[in-house]
C-alpha positions in Angstrom: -57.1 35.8 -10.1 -60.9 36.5 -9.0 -63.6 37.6 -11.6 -65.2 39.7 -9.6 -64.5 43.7 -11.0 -65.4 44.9 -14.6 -62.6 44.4 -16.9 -60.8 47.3 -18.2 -58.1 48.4 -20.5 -55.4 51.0 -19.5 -53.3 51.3 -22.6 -50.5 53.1 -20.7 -50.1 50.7 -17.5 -47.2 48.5 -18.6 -44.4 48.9 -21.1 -43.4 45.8 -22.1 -41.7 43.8 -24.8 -43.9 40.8 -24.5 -47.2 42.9 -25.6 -50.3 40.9 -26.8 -50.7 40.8 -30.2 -54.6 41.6 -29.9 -56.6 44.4 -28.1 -56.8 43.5 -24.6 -55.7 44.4 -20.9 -52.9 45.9 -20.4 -52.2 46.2 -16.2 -48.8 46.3 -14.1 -48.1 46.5 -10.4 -45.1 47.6 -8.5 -43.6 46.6 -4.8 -40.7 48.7 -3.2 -39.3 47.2 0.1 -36.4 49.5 1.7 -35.0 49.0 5.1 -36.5 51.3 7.4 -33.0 51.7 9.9 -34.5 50.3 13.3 -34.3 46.9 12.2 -37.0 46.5 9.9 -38.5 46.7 6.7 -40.9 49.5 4.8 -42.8 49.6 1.6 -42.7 52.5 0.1 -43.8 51.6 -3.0 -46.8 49.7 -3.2 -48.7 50.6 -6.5 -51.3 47.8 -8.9 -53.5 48.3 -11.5 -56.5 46.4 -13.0 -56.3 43.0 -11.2 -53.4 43.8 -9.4 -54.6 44.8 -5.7 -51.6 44.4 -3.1 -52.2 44.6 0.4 -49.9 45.1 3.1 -49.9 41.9 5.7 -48.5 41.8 9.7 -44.5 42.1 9.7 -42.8 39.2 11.1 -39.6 40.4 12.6 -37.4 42.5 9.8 -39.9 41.4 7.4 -42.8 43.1 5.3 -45.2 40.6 3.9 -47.3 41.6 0.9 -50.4 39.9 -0.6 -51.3 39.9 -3.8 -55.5 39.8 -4.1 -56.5 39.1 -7.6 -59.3 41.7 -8.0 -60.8 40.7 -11.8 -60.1 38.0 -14.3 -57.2 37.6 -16.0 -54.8 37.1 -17.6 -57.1 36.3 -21.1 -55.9 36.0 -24.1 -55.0 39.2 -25.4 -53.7 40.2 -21.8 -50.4 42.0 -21.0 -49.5 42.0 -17.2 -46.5 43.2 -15.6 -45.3 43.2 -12.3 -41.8 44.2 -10.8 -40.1 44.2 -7.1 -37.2 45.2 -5.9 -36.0 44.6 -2.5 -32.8 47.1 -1.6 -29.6 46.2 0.7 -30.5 44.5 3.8 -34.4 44.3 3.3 -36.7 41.4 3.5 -39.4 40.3 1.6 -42.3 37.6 2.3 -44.7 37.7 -1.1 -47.5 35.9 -1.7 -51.0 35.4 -3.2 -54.5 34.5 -1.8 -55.4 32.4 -5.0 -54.1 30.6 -7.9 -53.9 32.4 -10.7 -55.9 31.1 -14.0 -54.8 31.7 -17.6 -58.1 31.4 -19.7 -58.7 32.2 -23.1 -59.7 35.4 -24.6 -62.4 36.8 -27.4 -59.5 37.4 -29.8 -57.5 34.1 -30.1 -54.4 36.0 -28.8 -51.8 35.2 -26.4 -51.6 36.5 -22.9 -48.3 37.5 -21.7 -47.2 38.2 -17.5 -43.8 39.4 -17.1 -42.2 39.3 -13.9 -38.8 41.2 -12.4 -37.5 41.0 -9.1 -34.4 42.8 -8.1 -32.8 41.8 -5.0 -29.6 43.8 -2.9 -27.0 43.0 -0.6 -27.9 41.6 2.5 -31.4 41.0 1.5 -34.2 38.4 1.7 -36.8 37.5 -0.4 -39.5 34.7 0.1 -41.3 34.5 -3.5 -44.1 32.2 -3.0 -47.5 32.5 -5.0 -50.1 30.1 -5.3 -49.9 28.0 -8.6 -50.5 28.7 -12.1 -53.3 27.2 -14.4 -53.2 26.8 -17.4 -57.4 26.8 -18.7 -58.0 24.6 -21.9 -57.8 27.1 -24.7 -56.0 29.5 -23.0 -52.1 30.7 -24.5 -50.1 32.4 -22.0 -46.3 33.4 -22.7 -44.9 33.9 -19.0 -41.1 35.6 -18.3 -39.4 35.7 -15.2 -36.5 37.5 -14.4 -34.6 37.7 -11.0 -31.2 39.8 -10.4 -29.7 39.0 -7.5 -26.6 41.3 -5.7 -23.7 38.5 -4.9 -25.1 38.4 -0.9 -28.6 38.3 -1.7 -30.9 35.2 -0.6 -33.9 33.8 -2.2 -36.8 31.2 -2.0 -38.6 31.4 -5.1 -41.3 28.9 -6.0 -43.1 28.4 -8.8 -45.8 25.7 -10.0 -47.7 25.2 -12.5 -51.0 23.3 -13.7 -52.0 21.9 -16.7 -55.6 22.2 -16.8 -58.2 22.3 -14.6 -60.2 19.0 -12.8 -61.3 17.0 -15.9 -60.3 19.7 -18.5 -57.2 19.7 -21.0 -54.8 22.2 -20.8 -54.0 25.2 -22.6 -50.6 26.5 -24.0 -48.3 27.8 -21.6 -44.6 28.7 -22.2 -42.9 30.0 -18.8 -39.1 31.1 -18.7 -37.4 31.3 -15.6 -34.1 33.6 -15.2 -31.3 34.4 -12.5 -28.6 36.2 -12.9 -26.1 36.2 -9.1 -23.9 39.2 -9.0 -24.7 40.0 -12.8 -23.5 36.7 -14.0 -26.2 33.2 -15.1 -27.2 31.3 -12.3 -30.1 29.8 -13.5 -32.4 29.8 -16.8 -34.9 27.3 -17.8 -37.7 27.5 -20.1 -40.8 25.1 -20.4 -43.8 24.4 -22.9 -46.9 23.1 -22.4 -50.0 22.0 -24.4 -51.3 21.4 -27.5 -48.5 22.6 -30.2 -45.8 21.2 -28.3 -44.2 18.1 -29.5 -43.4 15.4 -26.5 -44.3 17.9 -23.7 -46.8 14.7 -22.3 -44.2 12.0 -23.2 -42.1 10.1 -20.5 -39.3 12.2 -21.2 -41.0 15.2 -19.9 -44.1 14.9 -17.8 -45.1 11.5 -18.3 -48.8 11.6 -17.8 -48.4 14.2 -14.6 -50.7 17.3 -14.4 -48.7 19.4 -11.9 -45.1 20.9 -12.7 -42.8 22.9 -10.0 -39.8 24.2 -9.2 -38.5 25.5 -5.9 -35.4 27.7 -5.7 -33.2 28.6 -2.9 -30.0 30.8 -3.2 -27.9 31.6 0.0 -24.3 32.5 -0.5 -23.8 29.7 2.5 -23.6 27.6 -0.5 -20.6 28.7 -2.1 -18.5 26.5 0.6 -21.0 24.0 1.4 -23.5 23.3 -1.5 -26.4 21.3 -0.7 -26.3 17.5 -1.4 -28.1 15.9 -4.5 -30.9 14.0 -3.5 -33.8 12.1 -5.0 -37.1 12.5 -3.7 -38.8 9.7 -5.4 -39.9 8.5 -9.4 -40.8 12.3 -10.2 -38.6 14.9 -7.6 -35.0 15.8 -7.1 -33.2 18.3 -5.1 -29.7 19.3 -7.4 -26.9 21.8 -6.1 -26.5 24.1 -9.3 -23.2 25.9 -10.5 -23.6 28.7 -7.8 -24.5 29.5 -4.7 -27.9 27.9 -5.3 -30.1 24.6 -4.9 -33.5 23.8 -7.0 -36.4 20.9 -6.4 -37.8 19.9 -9.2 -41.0 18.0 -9.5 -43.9 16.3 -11.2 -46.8 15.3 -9.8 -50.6 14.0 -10.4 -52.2 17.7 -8.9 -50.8 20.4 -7.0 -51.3 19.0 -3.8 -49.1 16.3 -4.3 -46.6 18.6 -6.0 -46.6 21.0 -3.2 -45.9 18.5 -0.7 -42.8 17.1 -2.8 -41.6 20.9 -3.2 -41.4 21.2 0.9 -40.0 17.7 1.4 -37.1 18.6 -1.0 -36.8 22.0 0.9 -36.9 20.5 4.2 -33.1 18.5 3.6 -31.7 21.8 2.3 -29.2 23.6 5.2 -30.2 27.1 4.0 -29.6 30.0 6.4 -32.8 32.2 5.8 -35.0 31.9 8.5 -38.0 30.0 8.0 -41.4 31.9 8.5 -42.5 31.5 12.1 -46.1 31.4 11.1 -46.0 28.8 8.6 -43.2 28.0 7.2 -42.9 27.8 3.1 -46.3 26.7 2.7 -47.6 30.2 2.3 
């Protein structure tokens, strides 16, 4: 996120179990999408703090798009950010962000922590696609996703991450991913990064790579025909999961490449949410 506005601290923006353990930011944003009953979808809830600034994009068909601007620095060490959406029955979602968002280090030494929950209903569609995650040298961020999905709900969720920026070494980053499907485990996956963690640069895990993704699709199509398994290449896979539910998974040398392997993989999956007419995933 930019660095742009004054920092400040608002002590009573976020309630969270993942608070920093040193004085720092405390910031949370909230998107509401509702059908609207004319085919369509509203916000009516679109509410950020601190470096939280959503704006509302151009609708494309029955769905709302919302960008997220990053209006100061952060998260720092020392930072606690929240952010929640829910999309109700029969609503669809197309999120995004303008930038990549940077975890550097703070004055205190502390952790920064970014918890994220997404709800989604019945009948509704939700395209989850920021711009990557980097992980600054020195920086320590603890990240938590959580998605609850109703049993006909469909998904796209990406997520990537970098380790360090050009020329730099990385920080620490620790990022869990979880989805639950009509209140039962579809997915959960947790991964460390950076100095402290034992192996996470071996061949076992990243081998070298500086670029780490995952790219999630959920359509209950899948229940009774699952997408193939298919390998991309040395360092990408597409795998069906116990659910109604695919995931590519890649490595890669920088986000560019790693991007480009995340569509490939998404390109062979038969999914029936409608691809953005704009531009497809790569938003």
């Amino acid at each position: 996120m930019g660095a742009r506005a004054a920092r400040r601290v608002d002590r009573g923006a976020v309630t969270t179990a993942l608070a920093p353990a040193g004085p720092g930011l405390l910031a949370s944003a909230r998107i509401v999408a509702a059908a609207d009953g004319r085919g369509g979808t509203a916000l009516p809830v679109l509410d950020g703090a601190g470096p939280f600034a959503l704006r509302r994009l151009r609708p494309v068909g029955r769905e709302a798009r919302v960008c997220l601007v990053g209006a100061m620095s952060a998260p720092l060490g020392g930072d606690a950010l929240a952010l929640s959406a829910e999309v109700g029955d029969g609503a669809a979602l197309h999120f995004r962000t303008t930038a990549a968002t940077i975890a550097l280090p703070g004055p205190t030494g502390a952790p920064a922590t970014y918890d994220v929950r997404i709800r989604v209903g019945d009948g509704a569609v939700l395209h989850w696609l920021p711009e990557p995650l980097i992980s600054a040298r020195g920086g320590e961020l603890r990240m938590t996703t959580t998605v609850e999905l109703a049993p006909t709900a469909r998904l796209v969720f990406r997520e990537e991450q970098i380790l360090g920026r050009a020329g730099e070494p990385p920080g620490r980053l620790t990022a869990r991913l979880t989805v639950r499907h009509g209140g039962r485990p579809l997915y959960d996956q947790e991964l460390s990064y950076g100095p402290g963690v034992p192996g996470w640069d071996g061949g076992a895990a990243l081998g070298g790579h500086r670029a780490a993704g995952q790219l999630l699709v959920v359509d209950p199509a899948f229940a009774a025909r699952p997408p193939a398994p298919r390998v991309l290449g040395p360092t990408a896979v597409v795998a069906p999961l116990a659910g109604p539910a695919a995931v590519v998974s890649a490595v890669a040398p920088d986000g560019l490449q790693l991007r480009t392997l995340l569509e490939n993989g998404l390109s062979g999956v038969d999914f029936g949410i409608q691809p953005d007419k704009d531009n497809p995933v790569q938003q």
